[in-house]
C-alpha positions in Angstrom: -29.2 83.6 116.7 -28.6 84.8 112.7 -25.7 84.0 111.3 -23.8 86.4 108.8 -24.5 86.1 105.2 -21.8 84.2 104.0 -19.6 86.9 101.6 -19.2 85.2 98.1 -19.6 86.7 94.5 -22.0 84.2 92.1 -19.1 83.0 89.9 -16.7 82.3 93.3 -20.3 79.9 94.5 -20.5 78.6 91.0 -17.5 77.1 91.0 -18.2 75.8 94.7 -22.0 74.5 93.9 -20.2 72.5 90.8 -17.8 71.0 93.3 -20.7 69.2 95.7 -22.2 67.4 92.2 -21.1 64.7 90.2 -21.6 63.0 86.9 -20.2 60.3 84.5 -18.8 62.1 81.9 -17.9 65.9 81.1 -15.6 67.8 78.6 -13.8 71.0 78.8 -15.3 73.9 76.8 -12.6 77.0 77.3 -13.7 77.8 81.1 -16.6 75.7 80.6 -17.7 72.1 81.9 -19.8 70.1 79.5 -21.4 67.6 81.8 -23.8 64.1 81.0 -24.9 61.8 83.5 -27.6 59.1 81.7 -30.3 62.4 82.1 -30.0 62.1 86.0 -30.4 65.7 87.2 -30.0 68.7 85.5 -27.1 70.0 87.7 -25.2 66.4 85.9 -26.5 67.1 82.4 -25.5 70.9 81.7 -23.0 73.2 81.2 -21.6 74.9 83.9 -19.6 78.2 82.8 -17.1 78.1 85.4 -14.5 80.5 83.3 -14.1 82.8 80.6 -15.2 81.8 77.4 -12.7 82.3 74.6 -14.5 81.7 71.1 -17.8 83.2 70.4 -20.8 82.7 71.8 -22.6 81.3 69.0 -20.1 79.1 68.4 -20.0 77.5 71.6 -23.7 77.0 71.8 -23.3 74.7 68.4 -20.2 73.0 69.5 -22.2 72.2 73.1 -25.3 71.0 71.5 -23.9 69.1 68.8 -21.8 67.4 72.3 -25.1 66.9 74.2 -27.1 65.9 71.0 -24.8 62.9 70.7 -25.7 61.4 74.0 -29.1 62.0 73.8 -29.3 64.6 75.9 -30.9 67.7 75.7 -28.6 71.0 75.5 -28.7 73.2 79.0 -27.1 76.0 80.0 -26.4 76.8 83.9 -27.1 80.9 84.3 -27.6 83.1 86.9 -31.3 84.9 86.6 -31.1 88.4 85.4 -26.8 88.4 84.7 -25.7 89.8 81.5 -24.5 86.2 80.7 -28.4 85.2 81.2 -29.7 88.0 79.0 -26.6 86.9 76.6 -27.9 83.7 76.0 -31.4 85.2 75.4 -30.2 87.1 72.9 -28.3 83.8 71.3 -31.6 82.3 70.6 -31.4 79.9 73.8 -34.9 78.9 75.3 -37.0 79.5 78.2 -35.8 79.2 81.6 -36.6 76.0 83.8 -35.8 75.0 86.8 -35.1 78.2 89.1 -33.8 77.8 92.8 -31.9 79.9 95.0 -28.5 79.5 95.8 -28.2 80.1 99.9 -25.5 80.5 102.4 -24.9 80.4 106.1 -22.2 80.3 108.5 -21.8 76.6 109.8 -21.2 77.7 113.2 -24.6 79.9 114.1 -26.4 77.4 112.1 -25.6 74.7 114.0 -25.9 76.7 117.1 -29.5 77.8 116.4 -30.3 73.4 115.6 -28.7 72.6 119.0 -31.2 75.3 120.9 -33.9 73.1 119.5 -35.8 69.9 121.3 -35.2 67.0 118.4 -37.2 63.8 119.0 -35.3 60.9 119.7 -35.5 58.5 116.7 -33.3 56.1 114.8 -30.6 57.7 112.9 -28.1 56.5 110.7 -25.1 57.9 108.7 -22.8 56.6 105.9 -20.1 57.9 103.9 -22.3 56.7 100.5 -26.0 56.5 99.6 -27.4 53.1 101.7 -30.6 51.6 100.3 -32.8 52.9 102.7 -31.7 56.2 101.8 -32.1 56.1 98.3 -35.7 54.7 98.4 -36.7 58.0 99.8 -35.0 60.0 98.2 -37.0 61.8 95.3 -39.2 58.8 95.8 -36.8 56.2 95.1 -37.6 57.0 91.1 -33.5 57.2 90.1 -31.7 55.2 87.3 -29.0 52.8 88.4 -26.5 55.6 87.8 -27.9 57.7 90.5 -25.2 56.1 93.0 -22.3 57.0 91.0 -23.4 60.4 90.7 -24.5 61.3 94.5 -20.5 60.4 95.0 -19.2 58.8 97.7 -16.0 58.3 99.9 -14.8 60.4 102.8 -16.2 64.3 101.6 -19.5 62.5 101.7 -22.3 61.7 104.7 -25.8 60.7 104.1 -28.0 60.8 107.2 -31.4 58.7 107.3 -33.8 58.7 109.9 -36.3 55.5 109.7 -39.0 53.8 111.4 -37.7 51.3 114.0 -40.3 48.9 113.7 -40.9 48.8 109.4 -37.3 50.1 108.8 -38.3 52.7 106.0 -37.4 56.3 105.9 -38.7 59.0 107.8 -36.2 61.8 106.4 -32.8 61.7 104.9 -30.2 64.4 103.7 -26.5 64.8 102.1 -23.7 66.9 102.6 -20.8 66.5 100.5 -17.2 68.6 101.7 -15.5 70.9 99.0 -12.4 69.3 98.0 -11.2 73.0 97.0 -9.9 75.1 99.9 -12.6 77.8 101.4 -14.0 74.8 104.1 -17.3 74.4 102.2 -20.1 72.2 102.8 -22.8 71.7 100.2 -26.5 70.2 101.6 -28.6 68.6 99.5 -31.3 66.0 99.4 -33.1 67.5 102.5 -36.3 65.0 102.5 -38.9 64.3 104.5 -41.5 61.4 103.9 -45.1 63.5 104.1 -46.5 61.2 106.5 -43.8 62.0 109.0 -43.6 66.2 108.7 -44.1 68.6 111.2 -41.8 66.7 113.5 -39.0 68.1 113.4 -36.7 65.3 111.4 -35.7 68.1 109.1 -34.1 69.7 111.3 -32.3 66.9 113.3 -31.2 65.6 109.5 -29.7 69.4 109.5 -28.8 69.3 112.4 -26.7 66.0 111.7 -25.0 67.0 109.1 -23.9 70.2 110.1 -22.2 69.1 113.0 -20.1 66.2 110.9 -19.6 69.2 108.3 -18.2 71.4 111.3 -15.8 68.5 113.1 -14.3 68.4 109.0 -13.4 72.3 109.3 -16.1 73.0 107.4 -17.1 76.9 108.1 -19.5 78.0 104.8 -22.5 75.9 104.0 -24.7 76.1 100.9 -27.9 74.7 99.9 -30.3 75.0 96.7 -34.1 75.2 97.0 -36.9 76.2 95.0 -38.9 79.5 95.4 -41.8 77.5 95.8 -41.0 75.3 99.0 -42.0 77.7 101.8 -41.5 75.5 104.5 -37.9 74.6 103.8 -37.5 78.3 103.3 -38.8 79.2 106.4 -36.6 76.8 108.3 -33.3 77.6 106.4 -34.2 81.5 107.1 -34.5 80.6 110.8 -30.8 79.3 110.8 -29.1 82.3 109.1 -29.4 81.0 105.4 -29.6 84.3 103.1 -30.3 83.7 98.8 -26.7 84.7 97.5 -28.5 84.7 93.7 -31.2 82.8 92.1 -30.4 80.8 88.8 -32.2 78.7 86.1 -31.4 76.2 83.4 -31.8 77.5 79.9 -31.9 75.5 76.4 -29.9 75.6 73.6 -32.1 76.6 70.5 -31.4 75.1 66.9 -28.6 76.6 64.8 -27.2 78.9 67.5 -24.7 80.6 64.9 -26.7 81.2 62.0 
């Protein structure tokens, strides 16, 4: 069964795709969120422009890379592809684009029908309201700094699902979903991993299918998910349970001396 594209403008699932990820530190900017988190993702180390903007352009692209510049970061701009605020910062001297994914949306409900019409292999599963061990040595190969925990979040909006071996006890496949705490009854998926010697066996989709269902007993009706243009398989399994690309976006750096 498809599921409806889920009805959302890009600023209304910007402000929902900076509610699913965390980071140590961030500073208002206007409408803007200045965020830093030790260099551990760029979705913790950027700006996010969640509102207007009330000074110049120029001048906020100085003020936000002197900010990033003094913890050792480098300066990155969350945009949209192909918006006038993308072309904006083009024009403002910012750099090339890295880092483009789509931004996808689904109804919970069809979604999670379409997982349950599907024979998943019975394995060892395991869920947590915070990042376990086991889970974080899979995820993106285990290679995150000590902050990585504080950033992933944790508490009751959170569940991280892991699939392992019985007999070795490492992971097969893990993923997170993390509830909006903003009203719309949001669920953001992330972290969708499978270890290569364990593909093509369905765990994906059982890790999906996990989450979905938690997300849907919280009143969770929405879901949203970022992937890269280049993974064809997990595009070809979201497409099969009713995920549509709502917009694509990139990161783009801040050049030197924005304002001169």
């Amino acid at each position: 069964m498809t599921a409806r594209p889920t009805q959302t403008s890009a600023d209304g699932l910007f402000a929902v795709a900076a509610d699913f990820w965390g980071y140590l530190e961030s500073e208002p900017l206007d409408g803007w969120e200045l965020r830093a988190g030790a260099g551990f993702t760029n979705r913790a180390n950027s700006v996010w422009p969640l509102g207007p903007l009330r000074r110049p352009l120029p001048q906020a692209l100085d003020e936000i890379r002197a900010w990033y510049t003094e913890r050792g970061l480098s300066a990155q701009v969350l945009a949209e592809i192909g918006s006038e605020f993308d072309v904006a910062l083009v024009e403002h001297g910012c750099g090339e684009a890295h880092d483009g994914a789509y931004r996808q949306t689904a109804a919970v409900a069809p979604a999670l029908e379409a997982l349950n019409s599907y024979q998943h292999p019975n394995v060892p599963l395991s869920t947590a309201d915070r990042p376990q061990d086991r889970w974080l040595r899979l995820y993106r190969q285990g290679t995150i700094p000590p902050q990585a925990k504080e950033i992933l979040g944790s508490g009751e909006r959170y569940r991280y699902a892991t699939i392992y071996d019985e007999s070795s006890g490492e992971p097969l496949a893990i993923g997170r979903a993390a509830l909006s705490r903003a009203s719309g009854g949001w669920v953001g998926l992330a972290g969708i991993e499978t270890a290569p010697a364990a593909r093509r066996r369905g765990l994906a989709r059982l890790i999906l299918r996990t989450l979905l269902a938690w997300a849907d007993e919280q009143g969770a009706e929405h879901a949203m998910l970022e992937v890269r243009r280049e993974n064809e398989a997990a595009l070809a399994l979201y497409r099969q349970l009713g995920f549509v690309t709502a917009h694509e976006y990139h990161y783009r750096t801040i050049g030197v001396a924005a304002a001169s």
